[in-house]
Residue, then its C-alpha position, 0 to 999 in steps of 0.5 A: x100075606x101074613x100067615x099068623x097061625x104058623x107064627x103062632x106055633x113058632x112062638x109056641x116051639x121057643x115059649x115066646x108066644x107072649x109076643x102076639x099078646x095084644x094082636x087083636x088091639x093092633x091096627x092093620x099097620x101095626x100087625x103088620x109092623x109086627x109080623x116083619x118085626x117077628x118073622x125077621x128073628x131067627x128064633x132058633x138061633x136067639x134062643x140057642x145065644x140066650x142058653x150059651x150066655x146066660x144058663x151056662x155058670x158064670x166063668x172065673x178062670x183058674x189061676x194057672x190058666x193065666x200068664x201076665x202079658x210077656x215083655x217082648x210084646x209090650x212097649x210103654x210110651x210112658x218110658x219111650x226115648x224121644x228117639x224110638x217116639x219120633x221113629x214110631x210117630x213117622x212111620x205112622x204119619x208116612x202110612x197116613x200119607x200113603x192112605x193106608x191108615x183107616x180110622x173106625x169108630x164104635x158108636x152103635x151104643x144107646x147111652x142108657x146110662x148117660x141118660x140121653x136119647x141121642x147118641x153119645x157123640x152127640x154129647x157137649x160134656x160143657x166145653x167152652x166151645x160145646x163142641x160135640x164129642x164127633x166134632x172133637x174126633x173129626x177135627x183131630x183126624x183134620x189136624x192129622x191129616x195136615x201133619x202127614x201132609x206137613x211130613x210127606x209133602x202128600x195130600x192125604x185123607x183119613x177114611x172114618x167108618x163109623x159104625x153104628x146102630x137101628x137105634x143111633x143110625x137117624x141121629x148120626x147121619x142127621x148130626x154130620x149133614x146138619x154140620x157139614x162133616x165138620x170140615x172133612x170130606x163127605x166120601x171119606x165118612x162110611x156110616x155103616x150099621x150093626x146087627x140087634x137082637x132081641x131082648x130077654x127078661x131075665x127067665x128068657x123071654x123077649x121083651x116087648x118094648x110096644x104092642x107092635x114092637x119087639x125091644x132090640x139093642x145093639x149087638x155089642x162092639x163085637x158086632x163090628x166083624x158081622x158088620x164088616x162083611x154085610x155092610x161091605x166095609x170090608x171092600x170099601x177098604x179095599x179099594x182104598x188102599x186100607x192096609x191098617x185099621x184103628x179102632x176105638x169107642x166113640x165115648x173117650x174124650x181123650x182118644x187119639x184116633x189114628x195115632x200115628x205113633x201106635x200105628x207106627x208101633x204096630x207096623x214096626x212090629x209086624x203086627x197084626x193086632x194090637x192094644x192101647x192098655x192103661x196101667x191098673x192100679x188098683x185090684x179091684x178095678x172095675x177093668x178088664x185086664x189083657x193077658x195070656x189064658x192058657x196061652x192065647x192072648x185074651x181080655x179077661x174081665x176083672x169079675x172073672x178072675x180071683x182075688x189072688x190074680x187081681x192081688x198078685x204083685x211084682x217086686x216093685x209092688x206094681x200088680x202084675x196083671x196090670x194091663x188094664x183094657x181101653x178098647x183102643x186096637x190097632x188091626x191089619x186088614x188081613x186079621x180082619x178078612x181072616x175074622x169076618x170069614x166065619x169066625x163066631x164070637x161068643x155073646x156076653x150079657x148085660x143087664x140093663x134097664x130095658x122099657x117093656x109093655x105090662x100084662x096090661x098093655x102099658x109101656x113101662x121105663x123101668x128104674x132099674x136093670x130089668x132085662x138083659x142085652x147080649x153083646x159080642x165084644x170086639x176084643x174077643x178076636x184076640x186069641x185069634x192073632x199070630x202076632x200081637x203087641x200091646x202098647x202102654x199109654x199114660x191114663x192121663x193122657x188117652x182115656x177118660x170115658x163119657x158113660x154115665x149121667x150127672x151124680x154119678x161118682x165116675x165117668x161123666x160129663x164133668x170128669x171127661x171135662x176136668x181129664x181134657x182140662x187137665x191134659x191141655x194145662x199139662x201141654x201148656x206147661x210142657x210147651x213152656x206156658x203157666x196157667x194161674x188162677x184166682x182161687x188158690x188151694x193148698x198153696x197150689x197155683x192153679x187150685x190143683x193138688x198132685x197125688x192121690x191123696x183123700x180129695x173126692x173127684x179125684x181126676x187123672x192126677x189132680x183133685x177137684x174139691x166142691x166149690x173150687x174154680x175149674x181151671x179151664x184149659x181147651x185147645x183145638x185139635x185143629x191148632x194141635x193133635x198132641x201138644x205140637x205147634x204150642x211153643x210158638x205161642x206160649x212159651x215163657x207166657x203166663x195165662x189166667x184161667x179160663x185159657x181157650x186156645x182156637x188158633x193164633x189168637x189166645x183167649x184168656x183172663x186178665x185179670x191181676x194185670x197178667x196178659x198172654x201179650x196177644x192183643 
């Protein structure tokens, strides 16, 4: 039995009595969609996070509050011997082996800025495979997987929880049933859903997305350790022998997930935690950067700190708060059972376009950011760790993300693309292969210039100028993980673009007489 009085004056206590606006001009099933929608929210509880977050001034950090990350907990794969490489990467393969090595993927955001009504791992970025992002990440944990066997002599599994949302949780699940989980076993994928919470217009009043409809979102990546512990993911590990945890967002198409060699970094370390960080290049930046505050590890966002941090440089001219943040962590089960047991996050917010219902009782899709989501970040267990370590990758090679539409300047579907070209070319070459192709730019084989020079659509060291050819380079996570196993098949070739490479068989141009020498 609905008791709408005693609704009423709860709404009334936390000024949102907006919400029962149209009551009378609900059908019998849409009160009662409603009222469960309503009497689900612990107001007290919203209204408090709404205060924390967005009535209390804007944080910027006073510059000795922090220290750049110290050099004994960071380690660089960009100036990594071979020797010290292969030792990480085998000891990573060996915990894979083991089933020690869980890999966890964010994907619980709803892509408003990509502009689509599926979730982001959904997305073709225009590949000549159109493989989705999911398919891309789950034939990398495939070919993964053959690598630990290939090492250990073991058969091995790597267990995929993908945590998701109300908002993407249908899609997902359809998406990997509708393709068979692409080739990996149906009990090693746990699909697991985070909180929401309502959203507010920016004076703190929660926002109707229908008559009968409260609008939620996600409760942000940070969501993860609630979820952990309701969604009994926790134990799931547990019985699988989890020891170790990567966890990275569903929206970079470069991540390697499970990484052997930074797992094998982490575990060599004694890690309990750890991050994947890029080099920041540039003070403004638009990246959190890792560091010490007061001394605690922590990401600090770069509208957080004063143009004197984000300017500060080391002599070699370098920044020296320079490790930019990819949301990429290595973590222990036990850190993870130690923050899932009642340790409270702080929420952040974020202003986005939020569909709402008019005083007149009309939905409204804004064209511009008209409310605010409250998020938790899942970086913000870092000041919890007793030992963490950070490990340094080429941008390159590990991180171009998918967050924004077509016409946007960075981060689409065409940069992630051009980023994945650009990284399997190199791999190629590094492998003993040459790429060509027809149209030829500033003296540059493949229509490519190196360098940060004044092009627009600069990408991961090359620069793609309107009207150019793409010089199409995609290889298949089942054929090679991280450039392994290309020798054999294109050394001392020379190949046309575009170069698909999906197995044994190479497929490429042939045009100006060159051929690969596969028939």
């Amino acid at each position: 039995m609905m008791d709408v009085t005693s609704l009423r004056e709860t709404l009334a206590t936390y000024g949102q009595q907006h919400l029962l606006d149209f009551w009378d001009q609900l059908s019998d099933d849409q009160k009662q969609h409603l009222y469960q929608d309503l009497t689900s929210i612990d107001f007290e509880e919203v209204s408090r996070i709404f205060k924390e977050s967005v009535l209390s001034p804007g944080v910027v950090f006073d510059d000795s509050f922090l220290e750049p990350l110290p050099q004994e907990v960071r380690e660089s794969d960009v100036h990594l011997d071979p020797e010290t490489r292969r030792k990480y990467q085998n000891e990573g393969l060996r915990q894979i082996a083991t089933g020690s090595v869980a890999a966890l993927l964010l994907a619980g955001g709803q892509g408003t800025r990509l502009g689509v009504k599926y979730p982001k791992g959904m997305y073709d970025v225009g590949l000549p495979s159109h493989k989705s992002l999911f398919q891309l990440q789950a034939e990398r944990l495939l070919r993964l997987q053959t690598l630990a066997g290939e090492l250990t002599g073991n058969e091995c599994y790597i267990p995929w929880y993908i945590m998701i949302s109300e908002q993407t949780k249908e899609h997902t699940e359809e998406f990997f049933e509708k393709n068979k989980y692409f080739g990996l076993r149906k009990k090693d994928i746990f699909i697991f859903e985070q909180s929401t919470l309502p959203c507010f217009t920016r004076e703190g009043r929660i926002i109707l997305d229908d008559k009968h409809k409260v609008a939620r979102a996600p409760d942000g990546n940070g969501g993860l350790y609630q979820a952990l512990k309701e969604g009994h993911v926790l134990e799931d590990m547990e019985l699988r022998g989890v020891k170790y945890v990567h966890v990275y967002c569903v929206d970079n198409i470069l991540v390697k997930m499970a990484d052997p060699t930074f797992v094998g970094f982490c575990v060599s370390r004694g890690a309990e935690a750890g991050a994947k960080v890029v080099e920041k290049v540039t003070p403004t930046e638009a990246v959190g950067i890792i560091c010490k505050v007061r001394g605690a590890f922590q990401v600090v966002e770069y509208s957080e700190i004063t143009p004197s941090i984000a300017e500060a440089t080391i002599p070699d001219g370098r920044l020296t708060f320079n490790a930019g943040s990819i949301c990429n962590h290595f973590f222990s089960i036990p850190f993870l059972q130690r923050v899932c047991d009642g340790h409270r996050l702080k929420h952040h917010v974020a202003h986005k376009k939020v569909p709402f219902v008019d005083s007149s009782g009309n939905r409204i899709e804004p064209s511009e950011a008209n409310g605010i989501k409250l998020e938790k970040f899942v970086f913000d267990v870092f000041p919890l760790t007793r030992k963490f370590v950070v490990w340094e990758v080429a941008r390159e090679h590990e991180f171009s993300p998918l967050k924004n539409g077509p016409g946007a300047k960075k981060d689409t579907a065409d940069t992630a693309r051009w980023s994945l070209y650009s990284f399997h070319r190199e791999l190629i070459e590094k492998a003993g292969g040459q790429i060509v192709t027809t149209k030829n730019t500033n003296g540059n084989v493949n229509g490519y210039s190196n360098g940060t020079n004044g092009d627009s659509n600069h990408v991961n060291g090359y620069s793609h100028a309107d009207g150019e050819d793409e010089v199409v380079v995609e290889i298949s996570p089942l054929v090679s993980y991280d450039g392994e196993g290309l020798e054999p098949l294109v050394s001392g070739k020379t190949f046309v673009s575009p170069v698909i490479i999906s197995g044994k068989e190479i497929t490429h141009s042939e045009k100006n007489g060159i051929s690969n020498g596969f028939h």
